[in-house]
C-alpha positions in Angstrom: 104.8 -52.3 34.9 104.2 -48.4 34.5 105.0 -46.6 31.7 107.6 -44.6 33.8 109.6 -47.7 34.0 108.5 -49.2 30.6 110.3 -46.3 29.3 113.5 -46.5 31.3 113.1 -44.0 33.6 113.7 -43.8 37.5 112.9 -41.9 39.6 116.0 -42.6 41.7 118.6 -40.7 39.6 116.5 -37.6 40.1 115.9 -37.9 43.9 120.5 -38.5 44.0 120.8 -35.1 42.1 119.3 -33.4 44.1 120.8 -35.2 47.3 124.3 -33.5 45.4 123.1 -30.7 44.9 122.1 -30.3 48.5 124.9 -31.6 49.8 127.1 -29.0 47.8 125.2 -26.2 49.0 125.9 -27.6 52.8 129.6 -27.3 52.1 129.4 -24.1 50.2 127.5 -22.4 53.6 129.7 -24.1 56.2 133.3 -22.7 54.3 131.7 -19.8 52.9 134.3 -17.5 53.9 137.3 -19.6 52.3 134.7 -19.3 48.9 134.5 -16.1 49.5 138.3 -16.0 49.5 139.0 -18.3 47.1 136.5 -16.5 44.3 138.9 -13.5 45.3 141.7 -15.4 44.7 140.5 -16.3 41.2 140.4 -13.0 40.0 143.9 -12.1 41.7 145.0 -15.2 39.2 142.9 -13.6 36.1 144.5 -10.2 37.1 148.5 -10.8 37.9 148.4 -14.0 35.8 150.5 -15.3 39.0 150.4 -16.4 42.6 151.0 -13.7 44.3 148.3 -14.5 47.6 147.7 -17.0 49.6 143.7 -17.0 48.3 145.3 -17.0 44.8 147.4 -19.8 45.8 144.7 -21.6 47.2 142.3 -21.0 44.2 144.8 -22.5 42.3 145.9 -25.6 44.4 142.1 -26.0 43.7 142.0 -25.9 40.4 144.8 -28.2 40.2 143.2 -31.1 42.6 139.9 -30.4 40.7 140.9 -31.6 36.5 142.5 -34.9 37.4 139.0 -36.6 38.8 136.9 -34.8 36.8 139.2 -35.9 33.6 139.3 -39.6 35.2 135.5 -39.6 36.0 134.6 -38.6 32.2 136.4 -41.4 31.1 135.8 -43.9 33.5 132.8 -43.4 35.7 129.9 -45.5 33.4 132.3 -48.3 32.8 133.3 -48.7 36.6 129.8 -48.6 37.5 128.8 -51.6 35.3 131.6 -53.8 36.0 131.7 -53.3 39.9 127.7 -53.0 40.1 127.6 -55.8 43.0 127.5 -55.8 46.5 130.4 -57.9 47.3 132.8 -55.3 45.5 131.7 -52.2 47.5 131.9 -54.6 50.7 136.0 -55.6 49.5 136.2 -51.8 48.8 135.2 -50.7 52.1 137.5 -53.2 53.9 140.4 -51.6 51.3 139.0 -48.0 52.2 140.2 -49.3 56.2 143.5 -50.5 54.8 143.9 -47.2 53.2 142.9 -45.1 56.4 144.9 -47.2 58.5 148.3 -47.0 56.5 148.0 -43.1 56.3 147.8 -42.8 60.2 150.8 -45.3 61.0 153.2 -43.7 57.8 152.2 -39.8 58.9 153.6 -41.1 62.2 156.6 -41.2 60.6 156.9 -38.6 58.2 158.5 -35.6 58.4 157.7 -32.0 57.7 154.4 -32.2 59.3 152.4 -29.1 59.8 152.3 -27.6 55.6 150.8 -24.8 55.6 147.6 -24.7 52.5 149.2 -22.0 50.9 152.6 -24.0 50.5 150.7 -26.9 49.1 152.4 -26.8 46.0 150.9 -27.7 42.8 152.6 -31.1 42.5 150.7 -31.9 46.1 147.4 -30.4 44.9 147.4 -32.6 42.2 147.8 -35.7 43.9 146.0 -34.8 46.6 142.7 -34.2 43.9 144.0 -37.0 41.9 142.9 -39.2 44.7 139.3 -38.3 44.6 139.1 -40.7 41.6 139.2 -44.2 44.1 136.1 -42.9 45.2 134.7 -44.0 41.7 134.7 -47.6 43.3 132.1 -48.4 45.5 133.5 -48.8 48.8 136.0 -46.1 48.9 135.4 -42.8 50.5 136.0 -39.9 48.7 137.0 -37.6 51.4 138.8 -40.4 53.5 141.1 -40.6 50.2 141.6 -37.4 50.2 142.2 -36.9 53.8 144.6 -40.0 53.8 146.6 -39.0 50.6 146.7 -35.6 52.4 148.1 -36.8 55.5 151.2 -38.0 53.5 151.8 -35.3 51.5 152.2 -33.2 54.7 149.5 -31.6 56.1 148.1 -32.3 59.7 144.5 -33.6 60.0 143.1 -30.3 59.8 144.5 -29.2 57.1 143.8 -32.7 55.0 139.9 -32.4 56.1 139.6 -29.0 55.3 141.3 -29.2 51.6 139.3 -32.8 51.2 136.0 -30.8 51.8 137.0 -27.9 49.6 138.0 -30.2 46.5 134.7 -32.4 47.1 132.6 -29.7 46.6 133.2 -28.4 43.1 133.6 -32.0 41.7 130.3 -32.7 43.8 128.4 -29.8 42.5 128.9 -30.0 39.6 127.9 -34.1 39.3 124.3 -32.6 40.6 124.1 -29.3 38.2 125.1 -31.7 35.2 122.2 -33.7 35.8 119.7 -30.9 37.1 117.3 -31.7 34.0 116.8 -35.0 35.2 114.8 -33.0 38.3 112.6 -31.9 35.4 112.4 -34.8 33.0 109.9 -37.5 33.6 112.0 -38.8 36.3 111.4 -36.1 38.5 107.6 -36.0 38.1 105.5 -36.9 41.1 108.2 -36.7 43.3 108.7 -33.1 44.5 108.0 -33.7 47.8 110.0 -36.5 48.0 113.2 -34.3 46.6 112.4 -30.9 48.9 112.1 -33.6 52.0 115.5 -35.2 51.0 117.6 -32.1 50.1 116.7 -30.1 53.3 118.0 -33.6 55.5 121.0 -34.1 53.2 121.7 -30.6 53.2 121.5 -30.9 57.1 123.3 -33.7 57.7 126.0 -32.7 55.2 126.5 -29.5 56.9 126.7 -31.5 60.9 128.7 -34.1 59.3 131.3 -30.9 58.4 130.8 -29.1 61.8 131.6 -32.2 63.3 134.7 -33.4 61.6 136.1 -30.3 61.2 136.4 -29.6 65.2 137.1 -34.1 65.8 140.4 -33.6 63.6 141.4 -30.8 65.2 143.0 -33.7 68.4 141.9 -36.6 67.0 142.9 -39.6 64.1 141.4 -42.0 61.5 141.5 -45.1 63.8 137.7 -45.1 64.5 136.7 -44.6 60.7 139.6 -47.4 60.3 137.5 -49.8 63.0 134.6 -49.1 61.1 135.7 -49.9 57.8 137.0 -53.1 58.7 134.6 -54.2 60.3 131.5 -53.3 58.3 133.1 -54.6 55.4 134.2 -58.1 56.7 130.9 -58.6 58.1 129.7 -57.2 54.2 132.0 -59.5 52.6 130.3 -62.7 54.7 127.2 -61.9 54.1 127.7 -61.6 49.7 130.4 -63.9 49.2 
């Protein structure tokens, strides 16, 4: 046993901050101009005290989504981690995540007013919409899929839902990585710079594809393959750790 890990320290906690971090960053570039808009937006708010543009609005709708998880993840995140630490719960939670998917294609089928507009979101929607984040504490559940899916039923079209989902992930995402940036530079991070500059550019990279793509798929397309997926990776998951 070294020293490092007499002491209690990992090197893996470091090496996922900055996998955040990166991954932030990636969504920050690929909708900078709705940043852009949305810091705008936040001084309109500090300004007129009121919504009075559709960047305000948005800002806003933001800020709204954004409390609930954080609030939620404060108080719950450490004790959710301990008591679902096993393999078997993220493989049930991934066949729930399907379930999830799957009921918010075949009830949006259904539901009227389709088509909301971001800047119409309403506050009430916002904060559901963010509230949702919070199943991603679970292992198993997807973070955006929630927020996509909870999307889909408040009214928006897929485009819409993805493109709010990413813009709520990224501050609650960011700031997870920033909080923990001195673990980079604690004893956990020593030794393994190259193994962190290697990992943030592909995370970075793949975050920012992973966004092109999605972004342009949802534009015609549905959940039902992420649903196929989640279904079936996690049946064969639950097999295998049961």
């Amino acid at each position: 046993m070294t020293q490092q890990s007499a002491r209690g320290h990992t090197p893996y906690l470091a090496f996922i901050v900055a996998l955040h971090v990166a991954t932030a960053l990636a969504l920050i570039v690929f909708y900078r101009k709705d940043w852009v808009a949305i810091l705008a937006g936040v001084g309109d708010l500090a300004r007129e005290r009121r919504l009075t543009t559709p960047r305000s609005r948005l800002a806003w709708w933001l800020i709204l989504g954004t409390i609930p998880v954080c609030l939620i993840g404060l108080a719950l995140d450490k004790s959710l981690r301990v008591v679902f630490a096993k393999p078997l719960y993220a493989a049930i939670f991934l066949t729930l995540n399907g379930f999830l998917l799957l009921a918010a294609e075949l009830l949006t089928r259904r539901a009227r007013g389709r088509g909301l507009a971001l800047r119409d979101l309403g506050w009430v929607n916002a904060t559901i919409i963010g509230a949702s984040q919070a199943i991603a504490l679970l292992p198993g559940f997807s973070r955006s899929g929630a927020t996509i899916s909870t999307g889909l039923l408040r009214g928006l079209d897929h485009e819409k839902a993805t493109r709010f989902a990413f813009l709520l992930a990224t501050p609650v995402i960011l700031a997870a990585g920033v909080l923990k940036i001195p673990e980079l530079f604690g004893p956990e991070g020593q030794g393994i710079g190259g193994q962190i500059l290697a990992g943030s550019i592909v995370a970075f990279v793949c975050a920012y594809l992973s966004t092109r793509f999605l972004t342009r798929y949802f534009h015609t397309r549905t959940l039902y393959p992420f649903v196929v997926y989640c279904l079936i990776a996690g049946g064969i998951s639950i097999l295998r750790f049961a």
